[in-house]
C-alpha positions as CSV (number, residue, x, y, z in Angstrom):
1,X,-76.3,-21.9,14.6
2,X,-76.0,-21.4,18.6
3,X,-77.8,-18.3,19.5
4,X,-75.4,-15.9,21.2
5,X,-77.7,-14.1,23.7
6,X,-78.4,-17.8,24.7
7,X,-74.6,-18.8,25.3
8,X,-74.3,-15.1,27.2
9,X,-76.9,-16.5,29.2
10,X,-75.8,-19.7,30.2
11,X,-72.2,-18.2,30.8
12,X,-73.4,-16.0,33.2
13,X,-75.3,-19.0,35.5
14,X,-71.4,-20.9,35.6
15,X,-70.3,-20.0,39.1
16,X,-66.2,-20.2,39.9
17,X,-65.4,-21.7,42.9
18,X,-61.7,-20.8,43.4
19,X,-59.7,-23.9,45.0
20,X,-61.7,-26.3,45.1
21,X,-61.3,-29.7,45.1
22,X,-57.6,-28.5,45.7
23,X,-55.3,-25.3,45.8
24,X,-55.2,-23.7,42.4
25,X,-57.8,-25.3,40.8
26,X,-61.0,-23.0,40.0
27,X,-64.3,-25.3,40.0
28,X,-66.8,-24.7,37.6
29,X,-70.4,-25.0,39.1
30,X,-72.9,-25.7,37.2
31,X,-76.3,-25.8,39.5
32,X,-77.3,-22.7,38.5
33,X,-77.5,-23.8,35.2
34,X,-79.1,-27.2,36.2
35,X,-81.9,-24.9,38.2
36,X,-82.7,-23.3,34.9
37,X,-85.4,-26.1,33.3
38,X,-85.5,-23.9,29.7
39,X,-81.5,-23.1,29.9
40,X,-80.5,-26.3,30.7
41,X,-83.3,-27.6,28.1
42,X,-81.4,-25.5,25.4
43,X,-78.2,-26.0,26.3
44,X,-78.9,-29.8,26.1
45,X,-80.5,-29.3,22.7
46,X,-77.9,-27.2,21.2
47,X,-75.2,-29.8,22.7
48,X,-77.0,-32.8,20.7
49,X,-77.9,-30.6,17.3
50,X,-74.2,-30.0,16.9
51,X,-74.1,-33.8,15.8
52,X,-77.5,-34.3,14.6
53,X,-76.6,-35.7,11.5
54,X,-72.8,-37.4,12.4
55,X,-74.6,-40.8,12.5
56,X,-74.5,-41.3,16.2
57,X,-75.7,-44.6,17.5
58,X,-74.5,-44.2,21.5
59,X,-73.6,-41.7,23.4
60,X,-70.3,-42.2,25.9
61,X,-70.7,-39.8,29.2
62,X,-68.1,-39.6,32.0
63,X,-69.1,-39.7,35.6
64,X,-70.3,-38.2,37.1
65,X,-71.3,-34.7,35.9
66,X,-71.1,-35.8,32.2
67,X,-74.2,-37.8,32.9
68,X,-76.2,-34.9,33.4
69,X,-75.8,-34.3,30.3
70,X,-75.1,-36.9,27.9
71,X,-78.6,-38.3,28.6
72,X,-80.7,-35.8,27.3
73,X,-78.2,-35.3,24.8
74,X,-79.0,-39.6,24.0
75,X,-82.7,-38.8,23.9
76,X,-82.4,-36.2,20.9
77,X,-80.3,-38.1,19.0
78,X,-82.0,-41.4,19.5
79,X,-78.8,-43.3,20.3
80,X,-77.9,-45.2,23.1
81,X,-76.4,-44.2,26.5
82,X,-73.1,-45.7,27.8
83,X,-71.8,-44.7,31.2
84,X,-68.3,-44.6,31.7
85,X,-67.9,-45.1,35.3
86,X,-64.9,-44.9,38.0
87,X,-63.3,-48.1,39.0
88,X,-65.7,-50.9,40.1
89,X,-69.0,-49.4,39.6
90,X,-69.9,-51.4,36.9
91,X,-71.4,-54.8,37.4
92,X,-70.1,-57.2,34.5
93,X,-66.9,-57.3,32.7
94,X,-65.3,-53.7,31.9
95,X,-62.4,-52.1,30.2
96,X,-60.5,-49.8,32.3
97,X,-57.6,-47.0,31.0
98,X,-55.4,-45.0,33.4
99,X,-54.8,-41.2,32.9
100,X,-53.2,-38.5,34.6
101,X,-55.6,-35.7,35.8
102,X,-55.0,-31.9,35.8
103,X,-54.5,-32.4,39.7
104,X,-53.6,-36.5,40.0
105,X,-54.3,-39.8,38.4
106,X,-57.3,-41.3,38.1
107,X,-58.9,-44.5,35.9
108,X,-62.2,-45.0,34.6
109,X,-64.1,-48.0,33.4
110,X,-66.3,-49.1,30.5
111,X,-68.6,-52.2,29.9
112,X,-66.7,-54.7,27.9
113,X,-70.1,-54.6,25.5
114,X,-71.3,-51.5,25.2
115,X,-70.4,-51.1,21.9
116,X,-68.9,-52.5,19.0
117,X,-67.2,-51.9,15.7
118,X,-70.9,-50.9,14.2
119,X,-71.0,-47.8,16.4
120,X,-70.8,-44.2,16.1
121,X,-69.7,-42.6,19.7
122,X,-70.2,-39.1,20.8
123,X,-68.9,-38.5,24.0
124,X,-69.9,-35.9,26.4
125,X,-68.9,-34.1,29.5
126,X,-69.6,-30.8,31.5
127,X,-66.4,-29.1,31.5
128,X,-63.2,-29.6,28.7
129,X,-60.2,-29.0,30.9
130,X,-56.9,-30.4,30.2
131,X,-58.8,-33.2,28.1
132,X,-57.6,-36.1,29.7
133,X,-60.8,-37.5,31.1
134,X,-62.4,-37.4,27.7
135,X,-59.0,-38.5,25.8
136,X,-59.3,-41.9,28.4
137,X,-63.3,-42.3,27.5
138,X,-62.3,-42.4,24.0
139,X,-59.4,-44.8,24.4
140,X,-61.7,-46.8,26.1
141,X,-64.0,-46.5,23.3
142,X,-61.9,-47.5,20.6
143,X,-60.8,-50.3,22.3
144,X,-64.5,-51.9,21.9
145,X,-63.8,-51.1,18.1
146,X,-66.2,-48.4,18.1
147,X,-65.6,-45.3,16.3
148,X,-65.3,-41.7,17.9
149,X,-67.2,-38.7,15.9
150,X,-66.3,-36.4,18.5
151,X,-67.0,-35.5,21.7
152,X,-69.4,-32.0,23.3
153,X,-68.8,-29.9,26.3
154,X,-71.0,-27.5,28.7
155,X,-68.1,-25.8,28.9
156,X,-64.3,-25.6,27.8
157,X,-61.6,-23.7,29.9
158,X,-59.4,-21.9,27.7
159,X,-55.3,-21.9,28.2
160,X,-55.8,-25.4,29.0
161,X,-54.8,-26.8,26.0
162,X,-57.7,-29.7,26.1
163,X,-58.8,-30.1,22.6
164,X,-55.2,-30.7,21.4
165,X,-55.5,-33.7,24.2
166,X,-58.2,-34.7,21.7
167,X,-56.7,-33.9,18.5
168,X,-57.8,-35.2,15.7
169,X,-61.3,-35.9,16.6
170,X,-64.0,-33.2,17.1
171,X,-64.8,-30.6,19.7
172,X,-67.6,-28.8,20.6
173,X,-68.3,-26.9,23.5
174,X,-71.3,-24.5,24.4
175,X,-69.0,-22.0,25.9
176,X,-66.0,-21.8,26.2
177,X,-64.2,-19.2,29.5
């Protein structure tokens, strides 16, 4: 059970930056958070206790803010970590999947062996928008054969319709705005 004066907390660090990186879109900024050793501590725990016991073997993050977190969250589950990385970042052989963003297109990219049909994937990112980045990652994912238990956010925007993007797999998000 999350503790709610904890989530009222780490709400109130979130900073909106209003247009930013473009017109209309309100950036979520989490720094304040990040300054915050016991918030950010607790956060991260809370993030990886929602799936303590889903079986996770590795856990997917998106770059490049989803890396903050999905390592920590790796450590407390004991599972391994998997970047997913934009377009040619990656050394060796990778999978890539196109998506429309909530302001373009974009693509990312997996290793072709980062996981297999043996695995259990959690995937985690700061911020649940429109869903699209995370619905690529697990695309991605299931390509390898792997299998999807869900996927965690910091934080989810609300109105912006992303865990139907996800839909059927599960969501969980520290806070949702």
């Amino acid at each position: 059970m999350i503790d709610e004066r904890l989530r009222s907390e780490v709400a109130a660090t979130l900073r909106a930056i209003p247009d930013f990186p473009r017109p209309g879109i309100v950036f979520r900024d989490i720094t304040p958070l990040l300054a915050s050793p016991t918030l950010f501590a607790d956060v991260t725990d809370a993030m990886a206790d929602a799936y303590r016991d889903a079986g996770i073997t590795h856990v997917v993050a998106v770059e490049s803010r989803g890396f903050i977190f999905g390592a920590p969250v790796a450590q407390r589950l004991k599972a391994a970590f998997v970047p997913v990385r934009k377009p040619g970042k990656l050394p060796l052989r990778a999978e890539r999947f196109d998506y429309d963003l909530e302001y373009g297109r974009d693509a990312l990219e997996i290793h072709a062996d980062a996981c297999d049909a043996a695995a259990m994937v959690l995937i985690v990112d700061d911020v649940l928008a429109t869903g699209g980045t995370v619905a690529a990652a697990t695309r991605l994912v299931e390509r390898l054969g792997a299998r999807v238990a869900g996927s965690t956010f910091l934080l989810e925007i609300l109105g912006l319709s992303g865990r139907t993007a996800l839909a059927p797999t599960r969501v969980e998000a520290f806070v949702s705005l």
